[in-house]
TORKOL-799766 format. One line per 10 residues: number of its first residue (from 1); their letters; for each residue x, z, y of C-alpha. Coordinates in nm, 2 decimals, decimal comma, m for minus. Layout:
N
NUM> A> X/Z/Y; ...
This chain:
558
1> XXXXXXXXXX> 16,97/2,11/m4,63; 17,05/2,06/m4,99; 16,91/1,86/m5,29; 16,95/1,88/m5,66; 16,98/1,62/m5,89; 16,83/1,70/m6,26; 16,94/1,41/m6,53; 17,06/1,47/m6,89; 17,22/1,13/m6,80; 17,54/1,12/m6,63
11> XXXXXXXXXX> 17,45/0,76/m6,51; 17,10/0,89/m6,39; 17,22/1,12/m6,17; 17,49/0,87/m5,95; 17,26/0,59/m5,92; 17,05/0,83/m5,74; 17,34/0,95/m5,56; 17,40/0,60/m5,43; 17,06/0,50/m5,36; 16,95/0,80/m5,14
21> XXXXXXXXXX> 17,08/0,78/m4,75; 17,18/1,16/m4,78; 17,26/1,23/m4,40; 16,97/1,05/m4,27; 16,77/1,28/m4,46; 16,96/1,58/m4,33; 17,10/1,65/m4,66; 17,43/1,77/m4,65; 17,50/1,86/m5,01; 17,42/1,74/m5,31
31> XXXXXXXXXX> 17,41/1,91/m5,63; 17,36/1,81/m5,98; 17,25/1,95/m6,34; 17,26/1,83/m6,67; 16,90/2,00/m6,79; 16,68/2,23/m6,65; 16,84/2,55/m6,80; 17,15/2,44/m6,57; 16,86/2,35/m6,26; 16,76/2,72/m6,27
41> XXXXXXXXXX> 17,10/2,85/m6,19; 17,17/2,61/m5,96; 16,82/2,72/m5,79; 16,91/3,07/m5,80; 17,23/3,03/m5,65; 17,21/2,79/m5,41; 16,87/2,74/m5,31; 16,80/2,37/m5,23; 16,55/2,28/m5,04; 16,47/1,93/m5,25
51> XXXXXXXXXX> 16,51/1,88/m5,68; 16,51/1,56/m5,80; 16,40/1,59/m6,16; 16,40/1,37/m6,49; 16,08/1,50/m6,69; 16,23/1,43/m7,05; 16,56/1,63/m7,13; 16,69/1,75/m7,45; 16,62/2,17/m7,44; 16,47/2,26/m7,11
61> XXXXXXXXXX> 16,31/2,00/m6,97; 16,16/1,88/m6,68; 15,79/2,01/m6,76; 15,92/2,36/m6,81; 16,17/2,35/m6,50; 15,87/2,32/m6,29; 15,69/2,55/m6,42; 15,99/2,75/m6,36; 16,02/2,64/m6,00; 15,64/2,70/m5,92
71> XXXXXXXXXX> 15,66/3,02/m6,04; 16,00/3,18/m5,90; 16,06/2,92/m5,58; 15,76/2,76/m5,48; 15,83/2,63/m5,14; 16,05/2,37/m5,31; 15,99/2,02/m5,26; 15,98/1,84/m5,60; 16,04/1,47/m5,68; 15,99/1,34/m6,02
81> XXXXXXXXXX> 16,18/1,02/m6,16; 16,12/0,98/m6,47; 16,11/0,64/m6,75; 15,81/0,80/m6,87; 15,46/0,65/m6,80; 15,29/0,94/m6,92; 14,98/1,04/m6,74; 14,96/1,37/m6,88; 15,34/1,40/m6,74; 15,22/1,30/m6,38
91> XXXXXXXXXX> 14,96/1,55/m6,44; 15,17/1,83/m6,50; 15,38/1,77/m6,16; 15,07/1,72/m5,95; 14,93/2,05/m6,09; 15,30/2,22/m6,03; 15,30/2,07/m5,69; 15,50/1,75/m5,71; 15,52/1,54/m5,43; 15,61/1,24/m5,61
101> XXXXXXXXXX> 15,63/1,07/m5,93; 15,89/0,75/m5,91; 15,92/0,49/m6,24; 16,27/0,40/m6,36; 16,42/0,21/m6,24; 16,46/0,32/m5,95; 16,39/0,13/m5,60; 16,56/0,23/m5,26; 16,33/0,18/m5,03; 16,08/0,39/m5,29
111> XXXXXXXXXX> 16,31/0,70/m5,33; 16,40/0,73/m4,96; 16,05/0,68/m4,85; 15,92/0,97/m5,09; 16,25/1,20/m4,99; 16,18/1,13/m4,62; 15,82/1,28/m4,73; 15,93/1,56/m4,92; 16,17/1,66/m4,63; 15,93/1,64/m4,37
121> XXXXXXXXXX> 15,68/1,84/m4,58; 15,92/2,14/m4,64; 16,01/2,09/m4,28; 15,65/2,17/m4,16; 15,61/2,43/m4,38; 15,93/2,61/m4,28; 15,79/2,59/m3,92; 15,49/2,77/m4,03; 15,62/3,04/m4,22; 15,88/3,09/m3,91
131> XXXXXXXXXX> 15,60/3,12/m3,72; 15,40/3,38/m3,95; 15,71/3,60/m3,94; 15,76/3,56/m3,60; 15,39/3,66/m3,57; 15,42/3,97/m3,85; 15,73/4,07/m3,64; 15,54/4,07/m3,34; 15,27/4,29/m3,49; 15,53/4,53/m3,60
141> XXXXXXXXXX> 15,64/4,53/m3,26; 15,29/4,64/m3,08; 15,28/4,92/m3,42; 15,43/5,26/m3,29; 15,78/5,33/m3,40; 15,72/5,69/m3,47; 15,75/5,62/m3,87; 16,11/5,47/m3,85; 16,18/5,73/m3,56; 16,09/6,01/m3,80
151> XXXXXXXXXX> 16,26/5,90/m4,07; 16,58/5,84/m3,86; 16,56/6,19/m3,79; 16,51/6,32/m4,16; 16,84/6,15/m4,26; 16,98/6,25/m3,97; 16,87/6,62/m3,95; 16,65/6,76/m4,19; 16,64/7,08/m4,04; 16,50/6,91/m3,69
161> XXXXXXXXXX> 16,26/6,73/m3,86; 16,06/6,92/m4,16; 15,81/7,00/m3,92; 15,75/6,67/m3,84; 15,70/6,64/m4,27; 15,29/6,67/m4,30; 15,30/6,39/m4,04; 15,53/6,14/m4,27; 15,33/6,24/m4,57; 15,00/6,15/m4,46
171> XXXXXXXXXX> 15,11/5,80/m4,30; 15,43/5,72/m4,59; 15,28/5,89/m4,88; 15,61/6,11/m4,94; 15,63/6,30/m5,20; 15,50/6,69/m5,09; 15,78/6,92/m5,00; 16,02/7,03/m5,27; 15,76/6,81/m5,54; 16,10/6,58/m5,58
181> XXXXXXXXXX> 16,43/6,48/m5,61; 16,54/6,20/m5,33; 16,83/6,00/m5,32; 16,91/5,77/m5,06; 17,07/5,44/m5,06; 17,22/5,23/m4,80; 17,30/4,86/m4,71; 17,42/4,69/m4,37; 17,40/4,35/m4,21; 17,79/4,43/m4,12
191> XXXXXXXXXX> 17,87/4,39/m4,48; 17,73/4,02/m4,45; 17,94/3,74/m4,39; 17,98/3,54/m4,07; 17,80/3,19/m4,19; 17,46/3,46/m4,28; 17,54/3,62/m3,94; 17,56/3,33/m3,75; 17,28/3,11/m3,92; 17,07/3,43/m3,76
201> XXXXXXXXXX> 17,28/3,45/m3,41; 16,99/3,45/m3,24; 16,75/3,57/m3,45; 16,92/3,94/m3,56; 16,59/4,11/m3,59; 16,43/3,77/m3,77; 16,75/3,90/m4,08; 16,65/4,23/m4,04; 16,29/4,23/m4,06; 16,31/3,96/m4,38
211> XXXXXXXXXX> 16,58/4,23/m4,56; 16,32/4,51/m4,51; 16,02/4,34/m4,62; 16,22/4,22/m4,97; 16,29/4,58/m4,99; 15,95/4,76/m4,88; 15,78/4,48/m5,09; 16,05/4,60/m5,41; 15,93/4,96/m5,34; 15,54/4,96/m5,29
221> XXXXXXXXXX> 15,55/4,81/m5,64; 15,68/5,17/m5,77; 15,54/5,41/m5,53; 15,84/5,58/m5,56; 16,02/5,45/m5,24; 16,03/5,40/m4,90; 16,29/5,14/m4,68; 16,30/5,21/m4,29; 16,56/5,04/m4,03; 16,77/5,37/m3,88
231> XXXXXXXXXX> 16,75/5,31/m3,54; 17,06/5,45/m3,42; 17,26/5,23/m3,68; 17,07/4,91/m3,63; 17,23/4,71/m3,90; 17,16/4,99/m4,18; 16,86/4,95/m4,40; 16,80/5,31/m4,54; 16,59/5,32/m4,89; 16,48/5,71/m4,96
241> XXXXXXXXXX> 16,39/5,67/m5,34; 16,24/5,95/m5,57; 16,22/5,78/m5,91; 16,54/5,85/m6,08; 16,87/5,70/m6,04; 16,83/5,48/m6,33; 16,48/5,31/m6,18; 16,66/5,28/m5,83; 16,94/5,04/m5,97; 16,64/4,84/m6,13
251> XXXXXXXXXX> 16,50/4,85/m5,75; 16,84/4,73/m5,63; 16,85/4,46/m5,90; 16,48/4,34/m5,80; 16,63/4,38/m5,42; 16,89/4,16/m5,46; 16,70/3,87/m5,66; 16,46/3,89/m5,33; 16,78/3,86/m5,07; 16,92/3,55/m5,33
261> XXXXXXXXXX> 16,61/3,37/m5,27; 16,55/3,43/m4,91; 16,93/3,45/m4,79; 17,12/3,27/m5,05; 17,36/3,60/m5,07; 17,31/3,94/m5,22; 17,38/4,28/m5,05; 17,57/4,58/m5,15; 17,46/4,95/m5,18; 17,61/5,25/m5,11
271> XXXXXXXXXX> 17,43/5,55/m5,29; 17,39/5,94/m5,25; 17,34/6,15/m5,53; 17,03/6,32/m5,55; 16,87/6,64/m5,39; 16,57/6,82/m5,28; 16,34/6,69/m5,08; 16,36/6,65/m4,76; 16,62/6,91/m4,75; 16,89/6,76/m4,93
281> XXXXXXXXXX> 16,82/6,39/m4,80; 17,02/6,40/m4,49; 17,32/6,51/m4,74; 17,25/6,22/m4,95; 17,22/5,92/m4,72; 17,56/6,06/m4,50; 17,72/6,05/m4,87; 17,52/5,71/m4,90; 17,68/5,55/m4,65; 18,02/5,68/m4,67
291> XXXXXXXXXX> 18,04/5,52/m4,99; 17,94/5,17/m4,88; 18,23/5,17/m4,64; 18,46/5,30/m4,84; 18,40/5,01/m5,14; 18,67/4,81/m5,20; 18,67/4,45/m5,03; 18,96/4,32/m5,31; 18,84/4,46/m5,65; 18,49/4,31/m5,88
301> XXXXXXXXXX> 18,18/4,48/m5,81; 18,01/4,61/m6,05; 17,77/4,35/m6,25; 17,37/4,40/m6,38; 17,22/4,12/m6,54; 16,85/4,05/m6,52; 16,59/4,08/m6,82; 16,56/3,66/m6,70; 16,94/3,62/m6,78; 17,00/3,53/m6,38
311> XXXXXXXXXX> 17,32/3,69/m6,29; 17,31/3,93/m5,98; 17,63/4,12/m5,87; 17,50/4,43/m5,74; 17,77/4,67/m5,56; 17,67/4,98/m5,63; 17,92/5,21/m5,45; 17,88/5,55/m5,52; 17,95/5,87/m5,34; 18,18/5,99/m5,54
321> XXXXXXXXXX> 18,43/5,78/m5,45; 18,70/5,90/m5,29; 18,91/5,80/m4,96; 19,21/5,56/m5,00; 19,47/5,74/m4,82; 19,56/5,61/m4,50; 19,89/5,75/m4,44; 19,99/5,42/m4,64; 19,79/5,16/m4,41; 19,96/4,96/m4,16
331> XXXXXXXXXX> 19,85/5,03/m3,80; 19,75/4,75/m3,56; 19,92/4,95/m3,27; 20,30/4,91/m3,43; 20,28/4,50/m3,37; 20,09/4,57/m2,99; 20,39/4,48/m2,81; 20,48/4,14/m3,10; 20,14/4,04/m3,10; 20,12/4,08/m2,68
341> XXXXXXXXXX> 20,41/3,85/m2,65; 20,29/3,57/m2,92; 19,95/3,59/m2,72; 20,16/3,54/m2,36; 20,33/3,22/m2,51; 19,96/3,04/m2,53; 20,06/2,89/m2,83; 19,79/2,86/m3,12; 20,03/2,83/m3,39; 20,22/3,09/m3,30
351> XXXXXXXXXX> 19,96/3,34/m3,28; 19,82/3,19/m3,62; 20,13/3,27/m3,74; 20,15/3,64/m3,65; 19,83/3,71/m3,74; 19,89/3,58/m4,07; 20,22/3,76/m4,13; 20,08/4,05/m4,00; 19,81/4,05/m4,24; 20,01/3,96/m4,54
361> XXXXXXXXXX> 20,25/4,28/m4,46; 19,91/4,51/m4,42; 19,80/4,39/m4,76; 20,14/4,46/m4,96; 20,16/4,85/m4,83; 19,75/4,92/m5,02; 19,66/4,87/m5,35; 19,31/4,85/m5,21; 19,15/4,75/m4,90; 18,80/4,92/m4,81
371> XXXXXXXXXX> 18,54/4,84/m4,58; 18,65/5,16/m4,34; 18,97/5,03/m4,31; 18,89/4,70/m4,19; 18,62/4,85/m3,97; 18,89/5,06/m3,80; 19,16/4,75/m3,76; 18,86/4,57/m3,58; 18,83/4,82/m3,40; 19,20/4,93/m3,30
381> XXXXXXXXXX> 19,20/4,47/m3,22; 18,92/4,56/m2,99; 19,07/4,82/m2,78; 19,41/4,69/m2,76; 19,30/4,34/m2,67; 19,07/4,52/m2,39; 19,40/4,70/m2,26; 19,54/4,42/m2,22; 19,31/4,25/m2,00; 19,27/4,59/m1,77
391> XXXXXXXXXX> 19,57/4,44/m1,54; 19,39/4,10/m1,51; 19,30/4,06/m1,10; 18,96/4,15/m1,05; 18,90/3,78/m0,93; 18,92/3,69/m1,31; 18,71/4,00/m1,46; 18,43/3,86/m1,67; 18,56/3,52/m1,73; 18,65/3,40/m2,09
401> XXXXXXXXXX> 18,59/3,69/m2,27; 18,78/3,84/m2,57; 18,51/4,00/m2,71; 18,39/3,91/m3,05; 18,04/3,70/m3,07; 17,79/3,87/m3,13; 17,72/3,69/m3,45; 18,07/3,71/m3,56; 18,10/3,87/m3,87; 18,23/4,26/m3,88
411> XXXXXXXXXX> 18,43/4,21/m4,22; 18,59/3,94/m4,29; 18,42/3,88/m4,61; 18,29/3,58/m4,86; 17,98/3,48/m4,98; 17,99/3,81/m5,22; 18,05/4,01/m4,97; 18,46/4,08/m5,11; 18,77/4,01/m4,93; 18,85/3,67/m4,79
421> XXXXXXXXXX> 19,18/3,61/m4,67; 19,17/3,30/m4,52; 18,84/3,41/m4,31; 19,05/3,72/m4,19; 19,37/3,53/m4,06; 19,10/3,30/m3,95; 18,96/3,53/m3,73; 19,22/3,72/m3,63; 19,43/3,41/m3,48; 19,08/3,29/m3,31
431> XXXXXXXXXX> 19,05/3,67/m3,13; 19,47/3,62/m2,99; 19,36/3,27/m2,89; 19,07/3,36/m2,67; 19,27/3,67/m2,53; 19,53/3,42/m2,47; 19,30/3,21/m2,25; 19,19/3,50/m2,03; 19,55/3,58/m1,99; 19,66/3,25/m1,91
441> XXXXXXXXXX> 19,35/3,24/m1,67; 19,48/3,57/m1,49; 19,83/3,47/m1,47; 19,67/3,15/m1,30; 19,50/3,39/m1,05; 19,79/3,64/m1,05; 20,11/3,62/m0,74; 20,34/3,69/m1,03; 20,51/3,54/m1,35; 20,43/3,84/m1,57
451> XXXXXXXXXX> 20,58/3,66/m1,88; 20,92/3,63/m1,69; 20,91/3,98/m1,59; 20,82/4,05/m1,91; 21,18/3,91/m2,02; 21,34/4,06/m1,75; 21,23/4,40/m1,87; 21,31/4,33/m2,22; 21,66/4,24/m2,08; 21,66/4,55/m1,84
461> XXXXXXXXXX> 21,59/4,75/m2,20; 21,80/4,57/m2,44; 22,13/4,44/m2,26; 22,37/4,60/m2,46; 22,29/4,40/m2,77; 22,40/4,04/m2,81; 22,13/3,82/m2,65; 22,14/3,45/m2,67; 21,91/3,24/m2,43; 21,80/3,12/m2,79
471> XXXXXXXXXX> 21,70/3,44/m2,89; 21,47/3,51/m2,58; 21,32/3,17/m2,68; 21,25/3,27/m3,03; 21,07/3,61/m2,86; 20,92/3,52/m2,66; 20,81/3,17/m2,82; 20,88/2,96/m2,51; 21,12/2,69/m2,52; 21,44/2,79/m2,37
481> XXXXXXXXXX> 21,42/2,50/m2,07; 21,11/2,65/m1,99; 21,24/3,03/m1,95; 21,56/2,89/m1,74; 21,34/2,71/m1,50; 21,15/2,97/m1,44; 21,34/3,26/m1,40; 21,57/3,10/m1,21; 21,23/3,05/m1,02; 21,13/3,39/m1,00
491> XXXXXXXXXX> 21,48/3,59/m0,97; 21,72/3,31/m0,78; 21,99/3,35/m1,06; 21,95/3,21/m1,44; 21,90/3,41/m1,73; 22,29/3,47/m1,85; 22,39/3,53/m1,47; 22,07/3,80/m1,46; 22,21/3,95/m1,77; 22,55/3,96/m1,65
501> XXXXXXXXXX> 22,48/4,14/m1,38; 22,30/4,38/m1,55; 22,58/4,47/m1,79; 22,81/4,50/m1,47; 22,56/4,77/m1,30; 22,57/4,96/m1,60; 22,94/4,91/m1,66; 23,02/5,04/m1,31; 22,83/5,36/m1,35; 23,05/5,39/m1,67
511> XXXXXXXXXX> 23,38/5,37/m1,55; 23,31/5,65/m1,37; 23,36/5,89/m1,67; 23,76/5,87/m1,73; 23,70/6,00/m2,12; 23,55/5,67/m2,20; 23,79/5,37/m2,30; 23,74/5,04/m2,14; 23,68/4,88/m2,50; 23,41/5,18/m2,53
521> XXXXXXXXXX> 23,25/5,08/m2,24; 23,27/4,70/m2,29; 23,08/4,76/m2,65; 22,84/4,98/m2,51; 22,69/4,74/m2,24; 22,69/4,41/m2,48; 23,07/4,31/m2,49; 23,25/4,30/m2,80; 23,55/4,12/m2,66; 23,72/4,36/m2,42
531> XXXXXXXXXX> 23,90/4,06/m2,25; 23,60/3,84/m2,20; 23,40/4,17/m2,01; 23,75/4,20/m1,83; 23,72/3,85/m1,68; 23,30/3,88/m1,63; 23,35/4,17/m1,43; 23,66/4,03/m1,21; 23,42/3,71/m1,12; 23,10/3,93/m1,00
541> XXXXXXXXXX> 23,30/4,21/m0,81; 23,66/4,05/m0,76; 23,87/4,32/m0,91; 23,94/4,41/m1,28; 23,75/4,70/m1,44; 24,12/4,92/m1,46; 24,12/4,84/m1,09; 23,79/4,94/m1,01; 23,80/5,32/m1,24; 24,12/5,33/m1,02
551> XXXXXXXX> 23,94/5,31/m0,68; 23,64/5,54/m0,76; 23,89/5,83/m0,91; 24,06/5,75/m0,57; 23,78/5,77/m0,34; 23,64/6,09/m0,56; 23,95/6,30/m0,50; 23,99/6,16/m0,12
């Protein structure tokens, strides 16, 4: 919950501040403005729940801020405190539904008592308009769904679903067919950040239903307009609008004011260009929603200002734009077998680390970043951490789940809906983490070391370059005690002996060919120093490499 503090004095507004037991209240941030003028941005922006206000202020003062808030945020709770006795002052909050009017100066106990009133009064009346939307919601619910179903099949089809046409007129009042031009525009709760997403983690349909109303409420106004849920895309809000392109972005505007209010965050549009109707609506909202994934997450949106002078960012994303192209962008599926490893060494860092770096080298190779593209990383992390749990024993199927929550956020975006990068890395690094759990569980479960083998199969692919025990360490990010231990474990030999070996076997099958010189063949399996893989291969086969090319052109010709 969050309160404002109103005060043209500085001094005013901290012995407020000190006075008030914020958290026993539930208040967990406290703002503060100079006059009312400053009050109504704060409002707008960040919605508190509580405002604490002086009534005399130089410019706009406290009279006119709550004739402000009355008007544009009613469910406020107000407090006046104020050095005024004035009873036509008290009068004017009573009648603008103050819940209190406190004398300077101020006493503790007063102000706590009338916060702890004014919180418990917005509290109720939060419960009750949760439960008359639950109710509305559950009304909606009994109502057929043939409207939305219809109109999911205009933008999806129009030829499959002109027929159906006298029936949508006559319940939606659409325009008669071929009477207008309709464009469509398009917004998603994937294009919302995670803190919106999970505030509603259980209550998806509770965000959806309050987006739709603000919208539906924005359009009745007109006439021109109609908002539906597609039901195939469940997150998209569709708005089918036949007033002109210039009175839609008004809509939007109005839109947007609404989801400031009721969400604390705007939305952003993608729009079609206009075209018969019905038949060039399906054209318009495929354009329509092309374009909102395709904005970019890194650039400014575009900016409208209000005839109220309240500042409302409105992305509007038009059709028009074209496709960033991808043969630039940086593919998850290059770093699969980097990223596998750092996930198999259970370490947090470490995988915070290579999710960061691999994010940083992503961002360098695109000037812009879109929506698609993150969409598709997201996706390409959800399939290759699902591989990777395929070869988990069945014993462990099911448990600790890499999946993302279901009120995790799609794009890792801000409170304006652009670009965040320390959300991104944020979530990346959380996804390796839990994937590193399950497969730390399954290893748990499993008969085999599959981390070791893992190193033994790097070394199987990658003897003949020079391999320290330190460089396997830095691979693999385990600590170098811990790889000896265990694959002495799981092999019988140590690490340098393993490799040895391997260089030998490969050696021997070398020797073979008579037009290759031994320093040739000492290079090619990992020895630079023809000497030193002279005496390695006298100690594992008891004769010299000369000796042994000797014997096999022997026992060829015998």
């Amino acid at each position: 919950m969050k309160a404002l503090i109103v005060d043209d004095e500085q001094h005013g507004r901290a012995a407020i501040r000190l006075l008030v037991n914020w958290q026993e209240h539930g208040i967990t941030e406290v703002l503060e403005a100079e006059d009312g003028g400053r009050a109504i941005q704060l409002v707008t922006e960040e919605a508190p729940q509580i405002v604490i206000t002086d009534m005399r202020m130089p410019g706009y003062d406290g009279t006119r801020l709550m004739d402000w808030l009355q008007a544009h945020a009613p469910h406020t709770k107000v407090l006046v405190v104020s050095g005024h006795d004035d009873f036509g002052l008290v009068r004017h909050a009573i009648r603008c539904g103050g819940t209190d009017y406190i004398l300077k100066p101020v006493e503790q106990d007063e102000i706590n008592e009338a916060l702890s009133k004014a919180v418990a009064a917005w509290e109720a009346e939060e419960q009750q308009r949760s439960r008359l939307t639950l109710q509305a919601i559950e009304v909606n619910q009994m109502r057929p769904h043939y409207a939305d179903k219809l109109l999911t099949e205009l933008v999806q089809s129009p030829a499959g679903s002109i027929s159906a046409l006298p029936r949508l007129a006559e319940e939606l009042r659409l325009p008669p067919q071929g009477a207008a031009v309709c464009c469509a525009a398009v917004l998603s709760l994937a294009h919302l950040d995670e803190a919106v997403l999970a505030k509603y983690r259980a209550k998806r349909q509770l965000l959806s239903f309050t987006i739709l109303n603000i919208c539906s409420e924005i359009l009745e106004r007109s006439g021109a307009g109609i908002a539906f849920r597609h039901l195939e895309n469940t997150d998209e809000v569709v708005i089918l609008y036949w007033g002109g392109l210039d009175m839609l972005q008004e809509r939007l505007n109005a839109m947007n004011t609404g989801f400031c209010m009721a969400l604390g965050r705007r939305m952003h549009f993608g729009i079609g260009p206009a075209g018969p109707f019905p038949q060039g609506v399906s054209a318009s909202y495929q354009a329509a929603r092309q374009a909102l994934w395709r904005r970019s997450l890194v650039h400014t949106a575009d900016a409208l200002h209000t005839t109220d002078g309240l500042y409302v960012a409105v992305g509007l994303h038009y059709a028009e734009r074209s496709a960033e192209a991808q043969s630039r962008a940086l593919r998850l599926t290059d770093a699969e077998e980097k990223l596998r490893l750092v996930v198999l060494s259970g370490q947090p860092d470490r995988m915070a680390a290579a999710a960061a770096e691999w994010i940083e080298e992503a961002v360098s190779r695109l000037p812009d970043l879109t929506a698609e593209q993150m969409r598709s990383w997201s996706r390409e992390l959800d399939w290759m951490l699902g591989r990777w749990l395929d070869d988990r024993p069945e014993d462990t199927a099911g448990e600790d789940p890499v999946q993302p929550d279901a009120a995790a956020a799609v794009l890792p975006v801000d409170e304006e809906g652009m670009l965040s990068l320390p959300v991104w890395k944020s979530s990346f690094a959380k996804r390796l983490q839990a994937a590193g759990r399950a497969l730390a569980l399954a290893r748990a479960h499993a008969p085999e070391n599959h981390i070791i083998r893992d190193i033994a199969a790097y070394l199987d692919a990658h003897y003949a370059d020079e391999i320290t025990l330190q460089d396997i360490s830095n691979r693999f990010y385990l600590s170098r005690e811990y790889i000896s231990r265990k694959f002495k474990q799981e092999f019988g030999v140590n690490l340098s002996e393993y490799l040895s070996r391997l260089r030998i076997r490969q050696a021997k099958l070398l020797l073979l060919n008579p037009r290759l010189r031994l320093q040739q063949i000492s290079e090619m399996v990992g020895y630079q120093d023809e000497k030193y893989f002279g005496k390695v291969f006298k100690k594992l086969e008891g004769i010299t490499p000369g000796e042994y090319r000797k014997a096999g052109a022997e026992s060829i010709q015998t």
